[in-house]
C-alpha atoms as a printed R data frame, in Angstrom:
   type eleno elety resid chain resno       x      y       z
1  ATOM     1    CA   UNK     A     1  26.072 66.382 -16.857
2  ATOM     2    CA   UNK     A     2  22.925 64.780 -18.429
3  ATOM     3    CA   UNK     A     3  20.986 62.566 -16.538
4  ATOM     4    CA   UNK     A     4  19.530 59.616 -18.462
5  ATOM     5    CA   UNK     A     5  15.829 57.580 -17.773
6  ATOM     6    CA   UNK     A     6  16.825 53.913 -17.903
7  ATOM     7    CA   UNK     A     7  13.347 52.821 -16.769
8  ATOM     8    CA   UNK     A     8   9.605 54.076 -17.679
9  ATOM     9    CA   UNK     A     9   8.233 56.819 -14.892
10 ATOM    10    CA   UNK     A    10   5.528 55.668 -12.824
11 ATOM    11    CA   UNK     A    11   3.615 58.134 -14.747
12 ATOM    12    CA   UNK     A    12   3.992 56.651 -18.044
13 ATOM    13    CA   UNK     A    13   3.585 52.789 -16.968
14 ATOM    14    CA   UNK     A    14   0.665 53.781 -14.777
15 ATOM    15    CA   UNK     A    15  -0.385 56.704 -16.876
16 ATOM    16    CA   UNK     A    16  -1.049 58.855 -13.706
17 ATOM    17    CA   UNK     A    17  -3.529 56.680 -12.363
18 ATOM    18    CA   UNK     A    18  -4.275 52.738 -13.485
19 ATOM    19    CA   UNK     A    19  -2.162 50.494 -14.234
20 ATOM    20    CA   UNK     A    20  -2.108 49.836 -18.400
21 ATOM    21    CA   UNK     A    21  -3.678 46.431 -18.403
22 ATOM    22    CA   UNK     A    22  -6.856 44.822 -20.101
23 ATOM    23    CA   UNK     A    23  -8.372 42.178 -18.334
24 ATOM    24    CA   UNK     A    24 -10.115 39.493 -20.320
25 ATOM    25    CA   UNK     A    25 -11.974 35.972 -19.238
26 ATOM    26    CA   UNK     A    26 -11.139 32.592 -21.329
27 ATOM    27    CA   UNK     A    27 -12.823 29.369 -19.950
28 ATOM    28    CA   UNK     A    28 -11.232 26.215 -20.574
29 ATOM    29    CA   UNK     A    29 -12.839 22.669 -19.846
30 ATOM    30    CA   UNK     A    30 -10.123 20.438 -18.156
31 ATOM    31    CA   UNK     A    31  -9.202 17.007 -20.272
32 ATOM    32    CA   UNK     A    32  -8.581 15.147 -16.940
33 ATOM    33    CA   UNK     A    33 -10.641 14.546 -13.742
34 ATOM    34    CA   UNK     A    34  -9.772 17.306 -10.687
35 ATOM    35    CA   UNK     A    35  -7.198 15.344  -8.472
36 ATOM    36    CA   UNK     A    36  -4.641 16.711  -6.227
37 ATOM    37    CA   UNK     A    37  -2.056 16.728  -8.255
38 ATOM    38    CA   UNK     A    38  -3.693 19.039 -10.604
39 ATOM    39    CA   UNK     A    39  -5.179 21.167  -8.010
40 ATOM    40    CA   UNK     A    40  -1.606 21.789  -7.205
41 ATOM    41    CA   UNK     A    41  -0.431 22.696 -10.684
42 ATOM    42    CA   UNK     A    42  -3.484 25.079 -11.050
43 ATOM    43    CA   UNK     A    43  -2.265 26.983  -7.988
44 ATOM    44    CA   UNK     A    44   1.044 27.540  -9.473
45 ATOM    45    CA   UNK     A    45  -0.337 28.633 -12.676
46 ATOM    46    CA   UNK     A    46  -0.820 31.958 -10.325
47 ATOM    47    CA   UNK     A    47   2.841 32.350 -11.168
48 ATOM    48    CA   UNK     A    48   2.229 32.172 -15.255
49 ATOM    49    CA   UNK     A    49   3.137 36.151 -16.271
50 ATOM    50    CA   UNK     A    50  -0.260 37.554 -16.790
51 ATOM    51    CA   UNK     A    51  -2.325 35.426 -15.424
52 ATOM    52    CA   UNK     A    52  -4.561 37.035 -13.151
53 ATOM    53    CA   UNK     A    53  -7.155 34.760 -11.478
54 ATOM    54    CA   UNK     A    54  -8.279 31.470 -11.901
55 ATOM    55    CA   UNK     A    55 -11.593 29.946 -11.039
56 ATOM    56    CA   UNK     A    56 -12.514 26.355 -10.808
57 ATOM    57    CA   UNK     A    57 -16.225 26.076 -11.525
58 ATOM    58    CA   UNK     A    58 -18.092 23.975  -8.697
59 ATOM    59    CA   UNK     A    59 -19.028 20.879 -10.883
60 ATOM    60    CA   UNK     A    60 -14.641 20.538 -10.978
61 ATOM    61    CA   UNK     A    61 -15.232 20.250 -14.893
62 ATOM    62    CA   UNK     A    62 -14.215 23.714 -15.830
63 ATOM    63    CA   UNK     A    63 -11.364 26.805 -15.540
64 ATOM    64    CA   UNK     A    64 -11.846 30.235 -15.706
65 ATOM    65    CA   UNK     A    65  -8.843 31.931 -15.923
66 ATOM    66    CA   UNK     A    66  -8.678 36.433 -15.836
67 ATOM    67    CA   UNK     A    67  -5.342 36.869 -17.663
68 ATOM    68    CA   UNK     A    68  -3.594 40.597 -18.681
69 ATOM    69    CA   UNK     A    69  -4.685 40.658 -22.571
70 ATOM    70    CA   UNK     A    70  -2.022 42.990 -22.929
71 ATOM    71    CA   UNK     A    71   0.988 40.370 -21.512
72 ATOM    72    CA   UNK     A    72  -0.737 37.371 -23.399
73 ATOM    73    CA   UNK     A    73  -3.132 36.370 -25.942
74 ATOM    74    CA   UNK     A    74  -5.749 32.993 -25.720
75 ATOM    75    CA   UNK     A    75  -3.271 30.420 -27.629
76 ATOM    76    CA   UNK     A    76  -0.469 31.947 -24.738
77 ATOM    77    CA   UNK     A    77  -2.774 31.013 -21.880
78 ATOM    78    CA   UNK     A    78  -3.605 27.724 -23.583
79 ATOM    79    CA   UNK     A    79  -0.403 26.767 -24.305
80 ATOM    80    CA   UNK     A    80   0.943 27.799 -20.910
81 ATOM    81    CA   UNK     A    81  -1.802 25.698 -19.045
82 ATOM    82    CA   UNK     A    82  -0.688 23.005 -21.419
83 ATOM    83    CA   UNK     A    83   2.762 23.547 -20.484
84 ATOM    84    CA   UNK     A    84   2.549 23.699 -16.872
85 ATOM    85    CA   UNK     A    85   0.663 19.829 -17.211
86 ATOM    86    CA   UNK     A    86  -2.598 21.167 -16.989
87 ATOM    87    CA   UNK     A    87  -4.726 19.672 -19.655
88 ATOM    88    CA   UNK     A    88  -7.185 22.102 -21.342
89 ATOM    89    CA   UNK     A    89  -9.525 22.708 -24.107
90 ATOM    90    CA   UNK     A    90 -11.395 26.458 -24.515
91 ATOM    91    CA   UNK     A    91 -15.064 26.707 -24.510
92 ATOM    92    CA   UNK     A    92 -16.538 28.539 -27.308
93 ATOM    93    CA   UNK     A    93 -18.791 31.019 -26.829
């Protein structure tokens, strides 16, 4: 009787050692004034597939987010910010 792989081996997904991911930073400047409320939606943006970290910058102005380039690209992470009621706009550069 054969015995059949349904899922990748840890080998393969991890390729023996790290995990197959590429990390890359996008900075966004928020559209709305820091409050509460959107404090609280950036904290569940941790639950956004592939997002990594998220950093507010100290003047309150400013995101940056560490997302899994390999799960999302920029317009993803845009649009889910957008999506999740957090207003955004990337910063060139």
């Amino acid at each position: 009787m054969k015995s059949f792989e349904l899922w990748p081996s840890p080998v393969s997904l991890y390729n023996g050692q790290e995990p197959l991911m590429t990390k890359v930073q996008i900075r966004f400047r928020l559209q709305k004034d820091l409050d509460e409320v959107l404090l609280s939606r950036i904290s569940d943006a941790y639950a956004i597939y592939g997002i990594q970290k998220i950093q507010v910058a100290p003047s309150g102005d400013k995101l940056t987010v560490e997302y899994d380039a390999t799960r999302l690209r920029p317009a993803e992470v845009e649009s889910a910010f957008e999506n999740a009621g957090i207003p955004v706009e990337p910063i060139a550069g």
